[in-house]
Backbone as XML, in Angstrom:
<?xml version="1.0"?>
<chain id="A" units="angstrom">
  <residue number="1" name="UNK">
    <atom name="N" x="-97.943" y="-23.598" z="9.847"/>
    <atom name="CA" x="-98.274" y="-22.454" z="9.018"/>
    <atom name="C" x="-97.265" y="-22.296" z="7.879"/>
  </residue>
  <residue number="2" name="UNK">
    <atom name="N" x="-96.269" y="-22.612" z="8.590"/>
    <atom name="CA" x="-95.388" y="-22.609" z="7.001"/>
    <atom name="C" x="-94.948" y="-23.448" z="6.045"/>
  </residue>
  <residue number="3" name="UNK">
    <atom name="N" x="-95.906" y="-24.608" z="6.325"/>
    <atom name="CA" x="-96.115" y="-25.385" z="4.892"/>
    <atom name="C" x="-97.102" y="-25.036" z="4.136"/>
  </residue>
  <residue number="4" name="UNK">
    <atom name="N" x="-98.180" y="-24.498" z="5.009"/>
    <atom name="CA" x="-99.121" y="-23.878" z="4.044"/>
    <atom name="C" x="-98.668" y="-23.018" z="3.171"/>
  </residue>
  <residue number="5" name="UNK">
    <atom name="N" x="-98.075" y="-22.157" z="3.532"/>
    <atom name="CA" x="-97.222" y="-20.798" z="2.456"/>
    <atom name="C" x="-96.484" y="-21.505" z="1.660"/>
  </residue>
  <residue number="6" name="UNK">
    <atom name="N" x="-95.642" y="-22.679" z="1.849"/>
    <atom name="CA" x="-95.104" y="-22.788" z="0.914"/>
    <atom name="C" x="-96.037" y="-23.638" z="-0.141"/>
  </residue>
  <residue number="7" name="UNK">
    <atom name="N" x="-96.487" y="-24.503" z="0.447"/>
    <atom name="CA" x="-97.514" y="-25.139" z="-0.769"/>
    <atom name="C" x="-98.953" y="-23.977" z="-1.321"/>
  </residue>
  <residue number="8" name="UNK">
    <atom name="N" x="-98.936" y="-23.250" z="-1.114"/>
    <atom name="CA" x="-99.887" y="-22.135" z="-1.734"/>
    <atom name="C" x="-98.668" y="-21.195" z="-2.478"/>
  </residue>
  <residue number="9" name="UNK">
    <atom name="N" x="-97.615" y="-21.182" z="-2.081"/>
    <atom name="CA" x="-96.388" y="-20.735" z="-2.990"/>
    <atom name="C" x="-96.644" y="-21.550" z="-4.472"/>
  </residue>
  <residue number="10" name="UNK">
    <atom name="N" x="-96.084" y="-22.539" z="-4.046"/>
    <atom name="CA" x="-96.578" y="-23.678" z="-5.277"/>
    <atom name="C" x="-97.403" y="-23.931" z="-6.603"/>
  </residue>
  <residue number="11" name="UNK">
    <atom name="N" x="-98.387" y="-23.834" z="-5.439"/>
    <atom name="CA" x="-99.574" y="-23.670" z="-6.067"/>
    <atom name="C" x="-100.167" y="-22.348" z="-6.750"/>
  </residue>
  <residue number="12" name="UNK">
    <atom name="N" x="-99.692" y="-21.310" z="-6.473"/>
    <atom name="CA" x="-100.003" y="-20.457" z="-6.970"/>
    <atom name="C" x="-98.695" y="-20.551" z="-8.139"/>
  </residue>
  <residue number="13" name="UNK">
    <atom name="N" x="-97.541" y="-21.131" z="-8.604"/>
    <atom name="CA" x="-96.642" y="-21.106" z="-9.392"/>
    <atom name="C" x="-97.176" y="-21.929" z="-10.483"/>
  </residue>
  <residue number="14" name="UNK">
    <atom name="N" x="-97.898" y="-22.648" z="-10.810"/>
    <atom name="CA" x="-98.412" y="-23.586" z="-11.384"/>
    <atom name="C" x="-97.766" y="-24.907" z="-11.515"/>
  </residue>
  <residue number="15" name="UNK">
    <atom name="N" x="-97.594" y="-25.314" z="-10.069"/>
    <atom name="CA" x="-97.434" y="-26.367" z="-9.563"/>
    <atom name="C" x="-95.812" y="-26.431" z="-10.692"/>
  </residue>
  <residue number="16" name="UNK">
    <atom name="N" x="-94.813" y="-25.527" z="-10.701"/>
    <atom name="CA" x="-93.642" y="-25.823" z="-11.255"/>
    <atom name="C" x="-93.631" y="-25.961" z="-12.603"/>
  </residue>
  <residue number="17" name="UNK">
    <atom name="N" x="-95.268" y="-25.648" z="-13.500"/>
    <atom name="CA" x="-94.796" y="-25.817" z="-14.790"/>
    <atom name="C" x="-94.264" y="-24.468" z="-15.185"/>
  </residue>
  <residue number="18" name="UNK">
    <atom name="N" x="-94.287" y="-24.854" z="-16.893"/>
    <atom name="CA" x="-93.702" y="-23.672" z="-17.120"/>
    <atom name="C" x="-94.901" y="-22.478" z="-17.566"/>
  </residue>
  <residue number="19" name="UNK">
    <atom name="N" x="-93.935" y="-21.218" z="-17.557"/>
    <atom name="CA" x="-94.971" y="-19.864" z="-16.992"/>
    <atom name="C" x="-95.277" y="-19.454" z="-18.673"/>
  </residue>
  <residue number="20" name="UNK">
    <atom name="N" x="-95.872" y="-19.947" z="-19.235"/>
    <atom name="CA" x="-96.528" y="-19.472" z="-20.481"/>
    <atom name="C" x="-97.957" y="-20.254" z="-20.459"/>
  </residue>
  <residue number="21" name="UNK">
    <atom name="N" x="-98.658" y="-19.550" z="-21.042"/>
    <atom name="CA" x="-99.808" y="-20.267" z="-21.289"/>
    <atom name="C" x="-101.275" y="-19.625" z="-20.746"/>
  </residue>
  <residue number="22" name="UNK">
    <atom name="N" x="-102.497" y="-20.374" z="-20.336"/>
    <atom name="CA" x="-103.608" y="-19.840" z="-19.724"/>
    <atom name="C" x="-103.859" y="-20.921" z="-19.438"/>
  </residue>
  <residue number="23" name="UNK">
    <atom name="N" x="-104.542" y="-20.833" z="-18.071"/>
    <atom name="CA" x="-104.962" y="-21.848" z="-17.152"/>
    <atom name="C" x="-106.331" y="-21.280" z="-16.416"/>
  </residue>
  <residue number="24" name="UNK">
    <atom name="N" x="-107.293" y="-22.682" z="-16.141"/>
    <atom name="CA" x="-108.379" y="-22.472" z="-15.805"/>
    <atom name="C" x="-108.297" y="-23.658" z="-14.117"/>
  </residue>
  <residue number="25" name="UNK">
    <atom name="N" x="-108.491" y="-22.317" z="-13.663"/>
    <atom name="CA" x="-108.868" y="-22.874" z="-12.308"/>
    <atom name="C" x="-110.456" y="-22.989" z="-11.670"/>
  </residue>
  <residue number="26" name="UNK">
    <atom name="N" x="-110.386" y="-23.932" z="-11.460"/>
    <atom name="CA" x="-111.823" y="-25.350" z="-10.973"/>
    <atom name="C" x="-111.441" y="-25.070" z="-9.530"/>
  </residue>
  <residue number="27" name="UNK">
    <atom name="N" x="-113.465" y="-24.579" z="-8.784"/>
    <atom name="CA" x="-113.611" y="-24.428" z="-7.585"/>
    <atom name="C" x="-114.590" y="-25.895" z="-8.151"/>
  </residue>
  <residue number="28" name="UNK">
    <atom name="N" x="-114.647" y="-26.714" z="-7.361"/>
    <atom name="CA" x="-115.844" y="-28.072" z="-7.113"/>
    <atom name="C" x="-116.147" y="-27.865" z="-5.657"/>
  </residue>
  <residue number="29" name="UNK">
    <atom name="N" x="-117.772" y="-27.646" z="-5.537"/>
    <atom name="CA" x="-118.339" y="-28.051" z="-4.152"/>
    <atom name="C" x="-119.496" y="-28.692" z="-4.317"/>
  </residue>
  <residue number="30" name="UNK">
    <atom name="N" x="-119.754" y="-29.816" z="-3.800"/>
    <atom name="CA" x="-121.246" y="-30.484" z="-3.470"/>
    <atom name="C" x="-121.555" y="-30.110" z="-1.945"/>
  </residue>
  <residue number="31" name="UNK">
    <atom name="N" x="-122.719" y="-30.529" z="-1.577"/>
    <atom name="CA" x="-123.816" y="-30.675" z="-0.540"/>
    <atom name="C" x="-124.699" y="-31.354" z="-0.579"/>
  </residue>
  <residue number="32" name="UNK">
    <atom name="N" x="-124.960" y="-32.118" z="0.550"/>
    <atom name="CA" x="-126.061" y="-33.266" z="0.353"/>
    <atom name="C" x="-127.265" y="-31.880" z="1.135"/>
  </residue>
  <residue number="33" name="UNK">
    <atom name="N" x="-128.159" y="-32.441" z="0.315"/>
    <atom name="CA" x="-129.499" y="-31.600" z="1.265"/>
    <atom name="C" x="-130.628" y="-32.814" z="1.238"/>
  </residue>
  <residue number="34" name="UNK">
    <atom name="N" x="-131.275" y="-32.909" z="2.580"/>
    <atom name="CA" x="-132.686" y="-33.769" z="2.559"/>
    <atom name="C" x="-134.219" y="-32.902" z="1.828"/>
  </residue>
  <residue number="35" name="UNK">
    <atom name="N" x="-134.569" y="-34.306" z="1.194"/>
    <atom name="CA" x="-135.588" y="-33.607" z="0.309"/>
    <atom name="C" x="-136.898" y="-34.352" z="0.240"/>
  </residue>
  <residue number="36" name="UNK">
    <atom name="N" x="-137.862" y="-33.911" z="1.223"/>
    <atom name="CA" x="-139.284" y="-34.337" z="1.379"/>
    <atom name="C" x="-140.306" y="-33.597" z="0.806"/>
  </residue>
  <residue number="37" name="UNK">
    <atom name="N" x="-141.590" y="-33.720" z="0.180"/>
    <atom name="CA" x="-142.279" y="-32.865" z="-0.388"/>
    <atom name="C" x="-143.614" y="-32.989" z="0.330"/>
  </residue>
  <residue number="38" name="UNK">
    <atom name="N" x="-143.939" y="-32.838" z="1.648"/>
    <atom name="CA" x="-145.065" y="-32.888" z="2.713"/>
    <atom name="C" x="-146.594" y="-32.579" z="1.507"/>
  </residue>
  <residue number="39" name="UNK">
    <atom name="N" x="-146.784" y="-31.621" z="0.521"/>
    <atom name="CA" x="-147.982" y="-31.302" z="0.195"/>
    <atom name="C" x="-148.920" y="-30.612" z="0.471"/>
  </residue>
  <residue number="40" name="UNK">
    <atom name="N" x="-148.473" y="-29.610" z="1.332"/>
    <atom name="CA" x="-149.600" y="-29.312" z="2.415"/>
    <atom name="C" x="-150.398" y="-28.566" z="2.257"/>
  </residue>
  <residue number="41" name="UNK">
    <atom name="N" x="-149.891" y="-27.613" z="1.192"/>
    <atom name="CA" x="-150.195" y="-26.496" z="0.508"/>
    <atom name="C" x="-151.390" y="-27.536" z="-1.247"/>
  </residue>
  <residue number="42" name="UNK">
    <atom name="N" x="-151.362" y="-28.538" z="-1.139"/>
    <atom name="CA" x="-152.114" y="-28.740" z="-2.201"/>
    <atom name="C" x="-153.534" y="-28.840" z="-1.817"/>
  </residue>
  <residue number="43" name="UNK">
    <atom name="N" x="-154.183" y="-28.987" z="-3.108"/>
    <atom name="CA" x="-155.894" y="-28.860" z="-3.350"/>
    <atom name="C" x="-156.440" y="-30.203" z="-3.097"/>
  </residue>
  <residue number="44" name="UNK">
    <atom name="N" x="-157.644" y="-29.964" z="-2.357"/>
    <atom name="CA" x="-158.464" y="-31.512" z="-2.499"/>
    <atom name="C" x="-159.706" y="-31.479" z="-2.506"/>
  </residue>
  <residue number="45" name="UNK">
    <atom name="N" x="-160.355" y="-32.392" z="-3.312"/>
    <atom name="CA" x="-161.255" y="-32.434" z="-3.576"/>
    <atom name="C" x="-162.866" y="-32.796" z="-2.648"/>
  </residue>
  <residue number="46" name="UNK">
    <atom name="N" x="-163.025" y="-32.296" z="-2.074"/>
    <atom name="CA" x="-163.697" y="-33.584" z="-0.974"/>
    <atom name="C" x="-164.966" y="-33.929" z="-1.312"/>
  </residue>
  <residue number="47" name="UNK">
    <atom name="N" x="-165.363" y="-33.509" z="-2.769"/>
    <atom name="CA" x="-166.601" y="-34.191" z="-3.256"/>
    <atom name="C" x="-166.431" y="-35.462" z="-3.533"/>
  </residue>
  <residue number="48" name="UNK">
    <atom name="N" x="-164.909" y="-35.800" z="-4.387"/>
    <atom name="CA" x="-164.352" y="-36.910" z="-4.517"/>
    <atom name="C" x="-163.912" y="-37.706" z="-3.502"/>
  </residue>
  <residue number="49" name="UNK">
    <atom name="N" x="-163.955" y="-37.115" z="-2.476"/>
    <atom name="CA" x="-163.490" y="-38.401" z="-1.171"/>
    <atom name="C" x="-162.074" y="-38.150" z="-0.916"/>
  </residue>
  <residue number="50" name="UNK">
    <atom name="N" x="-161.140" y="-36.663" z="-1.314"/>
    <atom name="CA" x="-160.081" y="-36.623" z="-1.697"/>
    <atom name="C" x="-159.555" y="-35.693" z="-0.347"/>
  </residue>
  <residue number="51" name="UNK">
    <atom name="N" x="-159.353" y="-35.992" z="1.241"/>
    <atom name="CA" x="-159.153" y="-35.449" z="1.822"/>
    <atom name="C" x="-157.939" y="-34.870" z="1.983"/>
  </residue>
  <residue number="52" name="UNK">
    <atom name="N" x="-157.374" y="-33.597" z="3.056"/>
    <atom name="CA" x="-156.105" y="-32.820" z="3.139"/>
    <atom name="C" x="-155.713" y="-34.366" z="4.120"/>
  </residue>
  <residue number="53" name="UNK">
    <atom name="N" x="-154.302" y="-34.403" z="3.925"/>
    <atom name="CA" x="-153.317" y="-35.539" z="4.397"/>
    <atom name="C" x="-152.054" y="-34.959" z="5.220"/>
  </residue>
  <residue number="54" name="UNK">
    <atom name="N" x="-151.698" y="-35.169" z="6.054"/>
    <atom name="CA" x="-150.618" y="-34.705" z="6.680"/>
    <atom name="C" x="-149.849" y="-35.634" z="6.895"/>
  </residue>
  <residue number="55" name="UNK">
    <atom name="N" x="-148.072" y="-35.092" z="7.262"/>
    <atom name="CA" x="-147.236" y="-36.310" z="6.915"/>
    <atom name="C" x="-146.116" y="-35.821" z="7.840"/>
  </residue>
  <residue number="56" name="UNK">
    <atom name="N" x="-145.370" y="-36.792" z="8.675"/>
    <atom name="CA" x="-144.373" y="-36.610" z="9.837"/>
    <atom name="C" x="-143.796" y="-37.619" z="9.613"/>
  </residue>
  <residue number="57" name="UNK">
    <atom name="N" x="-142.247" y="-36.769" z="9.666"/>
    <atom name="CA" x="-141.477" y="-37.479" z="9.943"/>
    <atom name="C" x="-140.664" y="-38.218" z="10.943"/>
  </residue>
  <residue number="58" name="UNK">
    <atom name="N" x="-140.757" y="-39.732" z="11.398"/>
    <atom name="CA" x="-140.189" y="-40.388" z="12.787"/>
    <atom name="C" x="-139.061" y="-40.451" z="12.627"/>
  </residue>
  <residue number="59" name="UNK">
    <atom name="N" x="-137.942" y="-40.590" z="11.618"/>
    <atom name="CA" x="-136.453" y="-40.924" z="11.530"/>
    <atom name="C" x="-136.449" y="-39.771" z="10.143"/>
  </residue>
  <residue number="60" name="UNK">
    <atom name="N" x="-135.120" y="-39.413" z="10.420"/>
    <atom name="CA" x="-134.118" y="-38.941" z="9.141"/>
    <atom name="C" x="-134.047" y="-39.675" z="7.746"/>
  </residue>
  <residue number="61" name="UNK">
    <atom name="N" x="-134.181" y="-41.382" z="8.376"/>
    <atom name="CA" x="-133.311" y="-42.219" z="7.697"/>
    <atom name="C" x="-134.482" y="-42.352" z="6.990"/>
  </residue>
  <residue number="62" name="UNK">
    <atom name="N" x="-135.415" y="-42.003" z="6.824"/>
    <atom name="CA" x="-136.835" y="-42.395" z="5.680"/>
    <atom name="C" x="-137.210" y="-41.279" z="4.858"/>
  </residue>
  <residue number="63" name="UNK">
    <atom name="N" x="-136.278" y="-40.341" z="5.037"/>
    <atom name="CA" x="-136.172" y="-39.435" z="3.836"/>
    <atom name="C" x="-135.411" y="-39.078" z="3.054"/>
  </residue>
  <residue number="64" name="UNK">
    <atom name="N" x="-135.716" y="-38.992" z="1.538"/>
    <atom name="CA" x="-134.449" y="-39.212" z="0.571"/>
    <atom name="C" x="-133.144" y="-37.718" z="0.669"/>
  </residue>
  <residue number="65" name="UNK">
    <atom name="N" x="-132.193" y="-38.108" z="0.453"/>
    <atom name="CA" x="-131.337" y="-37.715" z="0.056"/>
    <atom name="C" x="-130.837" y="-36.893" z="-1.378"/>
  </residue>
  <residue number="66" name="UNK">
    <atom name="N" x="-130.682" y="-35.949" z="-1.279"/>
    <atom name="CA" x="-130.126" y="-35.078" z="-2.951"/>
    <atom name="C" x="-128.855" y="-34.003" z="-2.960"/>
  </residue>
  <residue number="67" name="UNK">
    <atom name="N" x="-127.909" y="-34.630" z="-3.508"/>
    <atom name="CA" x="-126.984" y="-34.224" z="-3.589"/>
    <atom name="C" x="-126.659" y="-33.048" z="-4.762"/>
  </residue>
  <residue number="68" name="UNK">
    <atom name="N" x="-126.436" y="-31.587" z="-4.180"/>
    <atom name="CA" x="-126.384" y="-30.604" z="-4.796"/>
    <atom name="C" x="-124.864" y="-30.430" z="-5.535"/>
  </residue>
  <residue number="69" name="UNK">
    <atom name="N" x="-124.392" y="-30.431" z="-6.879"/>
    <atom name="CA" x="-122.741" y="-30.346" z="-7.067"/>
    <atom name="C" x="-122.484" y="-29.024" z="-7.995"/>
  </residue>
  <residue number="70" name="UNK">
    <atom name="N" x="-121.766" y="-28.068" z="-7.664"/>
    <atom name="CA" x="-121.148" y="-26.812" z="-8.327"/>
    <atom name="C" x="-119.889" y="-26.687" z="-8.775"/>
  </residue>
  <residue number="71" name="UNK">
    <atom name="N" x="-119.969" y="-26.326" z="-9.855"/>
    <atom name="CA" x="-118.139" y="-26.413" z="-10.637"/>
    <atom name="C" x="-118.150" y="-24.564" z="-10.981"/>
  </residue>
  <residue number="72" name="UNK">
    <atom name="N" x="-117.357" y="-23.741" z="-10.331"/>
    <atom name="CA" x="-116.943" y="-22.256" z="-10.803"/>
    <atom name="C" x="-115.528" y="-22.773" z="-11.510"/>
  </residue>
  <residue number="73" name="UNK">
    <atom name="N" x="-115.471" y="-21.868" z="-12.799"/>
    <atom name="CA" x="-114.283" y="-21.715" z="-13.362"/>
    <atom name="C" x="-113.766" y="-20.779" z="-13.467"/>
  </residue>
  <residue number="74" name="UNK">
    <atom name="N" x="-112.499" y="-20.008" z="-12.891"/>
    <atom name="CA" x="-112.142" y="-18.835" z="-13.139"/>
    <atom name="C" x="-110.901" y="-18.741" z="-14.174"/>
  </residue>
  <residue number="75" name="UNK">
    <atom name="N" x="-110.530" y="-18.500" z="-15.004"/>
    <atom name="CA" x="-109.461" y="-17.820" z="-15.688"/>
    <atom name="C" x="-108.403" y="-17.396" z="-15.719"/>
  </residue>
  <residue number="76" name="UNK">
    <atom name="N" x="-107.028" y="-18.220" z="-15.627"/>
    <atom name="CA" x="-105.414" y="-17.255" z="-15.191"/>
    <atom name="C" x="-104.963" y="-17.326" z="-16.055"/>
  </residue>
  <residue number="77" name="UNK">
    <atom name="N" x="-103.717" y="-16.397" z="-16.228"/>
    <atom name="CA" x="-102.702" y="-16.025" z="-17.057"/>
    <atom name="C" x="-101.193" y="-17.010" z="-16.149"/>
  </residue>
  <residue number="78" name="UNK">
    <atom name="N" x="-100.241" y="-17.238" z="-16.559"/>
    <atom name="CA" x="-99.620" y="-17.824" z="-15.883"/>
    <atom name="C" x="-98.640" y="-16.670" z="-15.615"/>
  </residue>
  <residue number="79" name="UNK">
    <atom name="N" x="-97.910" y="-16.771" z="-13.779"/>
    <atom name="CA" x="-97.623" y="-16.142" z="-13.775"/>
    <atom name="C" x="-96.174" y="-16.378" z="-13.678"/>
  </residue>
</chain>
């Protein structure tokens, strides 16, 4: 616990530079989320031969992947 304090000491000092200026502090978070689009809710035609289709999934591993990424910037004064 008390390396944490001191390196959030630190870090909140601006890492030892010097105390003039304005600084922008960067939160970065991603998340992967799985992303299938089943359809199920769409229209069909069945004059055209265009029947409702249903769709299951047997593995994880056959559905794509999309990676969500967020950058917040907040604003300091140095202190």
């Amino acid at each position: 616990m008390v390396k944490h304090a001191c390196f959030a000491k630190h870090l909140r000092k601006n890492w030892g530079l010097p105390r003039s200026g304005k600084y922008l502090w960067l939160n970065f978070d991603k998340k992967w989320f799985y992303g299938m689009v089943l359809r199920t809710n769409a229209k069909m035609c069945e004059e055209l031969g265009l029947n409702k289709m249903y769709t299951w999934i047997y593995h994880r591993n056959h559905v794509e992947k999309v990676m969500a990424v967020t950058v917040t910037g907040m604003p300091l004064r140095a202190m």
